[in-house]
C-alpha positions, 0 to 999 in steps of 0.5 A: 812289864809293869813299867810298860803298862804304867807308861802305856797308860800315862801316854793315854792320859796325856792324850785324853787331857790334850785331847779334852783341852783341845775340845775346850777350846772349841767347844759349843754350849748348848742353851735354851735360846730366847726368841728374839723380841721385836720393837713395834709401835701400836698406834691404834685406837685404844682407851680414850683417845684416837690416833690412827684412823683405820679407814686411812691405813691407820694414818695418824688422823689422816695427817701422816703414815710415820712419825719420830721417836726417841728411845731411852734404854735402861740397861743393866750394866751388872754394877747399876744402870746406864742410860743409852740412847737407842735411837740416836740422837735425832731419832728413828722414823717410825712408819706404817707398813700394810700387812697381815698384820699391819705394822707400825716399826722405825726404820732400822730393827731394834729388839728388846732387853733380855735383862730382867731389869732392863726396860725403854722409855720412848718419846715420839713426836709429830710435825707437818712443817719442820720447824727450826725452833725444834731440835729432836738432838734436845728431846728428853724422857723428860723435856720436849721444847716447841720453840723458846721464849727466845725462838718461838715458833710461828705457826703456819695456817696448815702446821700439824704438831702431835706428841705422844705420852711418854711410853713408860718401863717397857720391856716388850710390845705392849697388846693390852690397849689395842682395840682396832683390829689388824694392827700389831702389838707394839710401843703404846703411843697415844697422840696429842694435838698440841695446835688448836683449830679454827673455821669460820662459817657465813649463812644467811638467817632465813627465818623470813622468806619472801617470794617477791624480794631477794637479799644479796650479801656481798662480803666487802671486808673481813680482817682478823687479828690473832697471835701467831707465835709462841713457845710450848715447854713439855715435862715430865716431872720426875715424880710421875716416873716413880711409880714403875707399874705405869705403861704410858705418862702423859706430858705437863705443862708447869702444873698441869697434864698438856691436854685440851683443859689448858691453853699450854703455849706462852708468847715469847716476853719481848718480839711477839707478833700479832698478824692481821689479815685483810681480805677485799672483795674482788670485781672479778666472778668466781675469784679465789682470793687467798692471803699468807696465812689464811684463805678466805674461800671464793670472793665473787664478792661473795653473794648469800641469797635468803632462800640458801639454808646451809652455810658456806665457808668463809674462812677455811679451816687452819690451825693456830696457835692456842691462845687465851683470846683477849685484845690480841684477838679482834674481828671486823667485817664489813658487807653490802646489802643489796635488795631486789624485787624477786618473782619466785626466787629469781630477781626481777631487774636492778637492786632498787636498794643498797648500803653498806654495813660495817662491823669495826675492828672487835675483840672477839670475845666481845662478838662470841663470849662463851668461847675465851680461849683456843686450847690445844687439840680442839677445833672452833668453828664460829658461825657468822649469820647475817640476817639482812631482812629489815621490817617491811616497808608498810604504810598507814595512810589516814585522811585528815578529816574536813576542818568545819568552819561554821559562822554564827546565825546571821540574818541577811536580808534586803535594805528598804 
């Protein structure tokens, strides 16, 4: 009896261990699930600088609703480090996406490290014009090259280049810079322009005005000269990562932080290029004469009458390359001056006086010294004013008086 029962029992626990191996084998452990934290970029307005505009959908200053970047992550591999390039080798497309909120996110889902000593690094980058001098495969934590002094680039008269400081030691999307409301929390991405721009205005000086005289301005010739190709070399020295607290680093070139306080492009040590552009005016109304790289706005030739108070664009607005301004840079201008009698504003007959007033080949520092350079993600616009009114011509008439020519007393009389 006792044999029965011991083997009754020995079955029962051979099942109950078959049964427990078997439970093992399929088990499911229950655990406290972290929630998945999505990768977003936040580029809205935040400390100093401006970036998305809100009265644009948040568009990058108008330019554009996406932009490129580059993901380095640090992960934990148990025994140490490794560094993985998240987004690929060329980068993910980061664009806008209009909701509740607004989201900025790349094309693809991407989601947070869980490891608490995992983080990413981002890079982003923006260029209107794709420029095959710039390879996204060669962008690191570290380095972004526009160009070499090999390759330069050539910058185009609508080239738009912006990078963003290094978004640093991040482990999830970062809300403590955003000051614009409706945008959502993301990857801290503030953009740098790295081209300058430049505008050039013409007015006539209007100081003397006549009712009874009219001057026209017609602008015969303008030509400027300026650099149009170079190379900019971005770093992040590895001593700015030392410091692990820091959310964004900005970019260097050599020595100093690539702001607008330096110019920041090189031109290439051999086959660099200086462009002239030459505008004539047309015999032609109304005709818009545009160049290859810039556009000078309606030549009719231009007429400037000297009652107009607000200048008008004679060089529309581009960008160029940044550049210490020096004999690569030269301006002339030459413009016919034509006068005509006027009753209250309107001319009465044909110019009773024309000529031609030539301005010669310059350097523009020469004509506008307080301005040396054209520094990255700043905007010059140069006021040309011409004042064509001469002095009035007057006359002084005086009479020469009657010369006196009186003989000596003389007695005339008669002979006897």
């Amino acid at each position: 009896m006792i044999n029965n029962k011991q083997n009754i029992m020995k079955k029962f626990f051979f099942f109950a261990a078959a049964a427990l191996v078997a439970l093992a084998a399929c088990s499911k452990v229950d655990t406290v699930e972290t929630p998945a934290r999505k990768i977003g970029f936040n580029v809205g307005t935040y400390k100093a600088g401006t970036k998305a505009d809100p009265s644009t959908k948040h568009a990058l200053q108008g330019e554009t609703n996406s932009f490129s970047s580059k993901a380095f992550l640090h992960a934990d591999a148990g025994s140490g480090m490794t560094v993985q390039n998240m987004f690929g080798t060329t980068g993910e497309t980061v664009s806008f996406t209009a909701g509740t909120p607004n989201v900025w996110e790349p094309s693809n889902e991407y989601f947070w490290p869980k490891a608490a000593s995992s983080y990413i690094n981002f890079v982003s980058w923006y260029s209107k014009n794709t420029k095959s001098q710039f390879s996204a495969a060669n962008v690191t934590e570290i380095s972004m090259d526009w160009g070499t002094n090999a390759s330069p680039v050539t910058i185009d008269s609508t080239d738009n280049i912006l990078f963003a400081d290094l978004a640093y030691n991040l482990k999830e999307n970062k809300k403590d810079f955003i000051t614009t409301s409706g945008v959502a929390e993301g990857v801290p991405t503030l953009f740098h322009h790295a081209l300058a721009k430049l505008q050039f205005n013409m007015k006539l000086k209007t100081s003397t005005v006549s009712t009874k005289t009219i001057w026209d301005v017609a602008i015969q010739e303008a030509t400027l000269t300026i650099a149009n190709n170079g190379y900019l070399a971005l770093a992040i020295p590895v001593a700015d990562t030392a410091n692990k607290t820091k959310t964004t680093i900005p970019w260097k070139v050599g020595n100093d932080a690539a702001t607008s306080d330096i110019v920041g492009w090189a031109r290439p040590s051999t086959g660099s290029t200086n462009e002239t552009l030459v505008e004539t005016s047309s015999t032609a109304a109304n005709t818009t004469k545009t160049l290859a790289k810039l556009s000078f706005e309606t030549f009719a030739p231009k007429s400037l009458s000297d009652t107009a108070t607000t200048a008008q664009v004679f060089l529309a607005e581009r960008t160029v390359m940044p550049q210490t301004l020096g004999s690569n840079v030269q301006f002339s201008l030459k413009f016919k001056i034509s006068l005509f009698h006027g009753n209250n504003g309107a001319k009465v007959g044909d110019a009773y006086s024309e000529e031609i007033v030539e301005i010669p080949v310059t350097n523009l520092t020469t004509l506008v010294p307080s301005i040396t350079d054209w520094k990255m993600n700043t905007k010059y616009i140069y006021n040309v004013t011409i004042d064509p009114v001469g002095k009035k011509v007057l006359f002084d008439p005086a009479v020469v008086d009657w010369a006196e020519v009186a003989s000596t007393d003389t007695q005339i009389y008669s002979q006897q």
